[in-house]
C-alpha positions in Angstrom: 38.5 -70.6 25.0 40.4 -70.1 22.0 39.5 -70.3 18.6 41.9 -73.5 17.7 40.8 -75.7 20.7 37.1 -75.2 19.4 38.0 -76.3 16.0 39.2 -79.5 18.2 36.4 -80.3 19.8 34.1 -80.0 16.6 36.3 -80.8 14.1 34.5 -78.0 12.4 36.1 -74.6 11.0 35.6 -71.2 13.0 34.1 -68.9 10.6 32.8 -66.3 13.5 34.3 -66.1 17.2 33.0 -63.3 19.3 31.8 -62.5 22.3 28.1 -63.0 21.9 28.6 -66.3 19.6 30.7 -68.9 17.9 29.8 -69.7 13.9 31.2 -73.4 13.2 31.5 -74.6 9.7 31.3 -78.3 8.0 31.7 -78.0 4.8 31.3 -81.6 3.0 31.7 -82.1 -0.6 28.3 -81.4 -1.2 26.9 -79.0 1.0 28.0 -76.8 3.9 26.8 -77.1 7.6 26.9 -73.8 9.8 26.5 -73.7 13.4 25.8 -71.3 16.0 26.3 -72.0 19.5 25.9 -68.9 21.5 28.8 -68.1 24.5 26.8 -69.7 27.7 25.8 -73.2 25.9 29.5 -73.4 24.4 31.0 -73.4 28.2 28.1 -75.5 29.2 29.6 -78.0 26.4 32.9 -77.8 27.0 32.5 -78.9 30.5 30.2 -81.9 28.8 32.5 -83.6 26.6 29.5 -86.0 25.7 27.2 -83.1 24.6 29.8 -82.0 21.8 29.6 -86.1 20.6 25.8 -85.9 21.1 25.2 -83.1 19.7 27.8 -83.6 16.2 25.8 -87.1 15.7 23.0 -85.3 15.4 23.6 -82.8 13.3 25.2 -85.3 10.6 22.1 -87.3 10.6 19.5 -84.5 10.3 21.4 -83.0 7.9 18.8 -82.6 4.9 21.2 -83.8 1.4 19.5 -82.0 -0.5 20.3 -78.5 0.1 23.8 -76.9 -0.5 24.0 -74.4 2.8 22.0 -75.2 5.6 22.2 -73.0 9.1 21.6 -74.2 12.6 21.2 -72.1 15.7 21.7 -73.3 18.7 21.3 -71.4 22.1 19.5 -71.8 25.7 16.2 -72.7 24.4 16.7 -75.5 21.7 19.9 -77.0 23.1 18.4 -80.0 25.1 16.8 -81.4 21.5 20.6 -82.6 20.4 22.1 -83.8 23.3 
């Protein structure tokens, strides 16, 4: 997949695309979100278009205010907790 659809489907910014990992960024006014999804849960949720919408409520409401940077990983084992 190529670095411009996943900005799409995250409406997120691609910091990092490689083949081991993808590094999204949400950078609000406040404070900056960054995501990693690694390779085999990213086509896992591209196939799952309701993971992607699962997964980016979820992240906006756990998202602690407080702090300026905050970095989530997310690969085979902690998926299932956001969707």
């Amino acid at each position: 997949m190529k670095k411009a659809e996943i900005e799409k489907l995250f409406d997120g910014k691609v910091a990092v695309y490689d083949q081991d990992h993808v590094v999204i960024d949400w950078i609000d006014s406040r404070r900056t979100l960054e995501v990693t999804i690694d390779n085999d849960i990213l086509n896992l949720l591209i196939n799952h278009q309701d993971y992607i919408r699962n997964i980016l409520k979820h992240l906006k409401r756990q998202t602690n205010r407080t702090m300026t940077k905050e970095i989530v990983n997310i690969n085979r084992c902690n998926y299932k907790i956001f969707i």
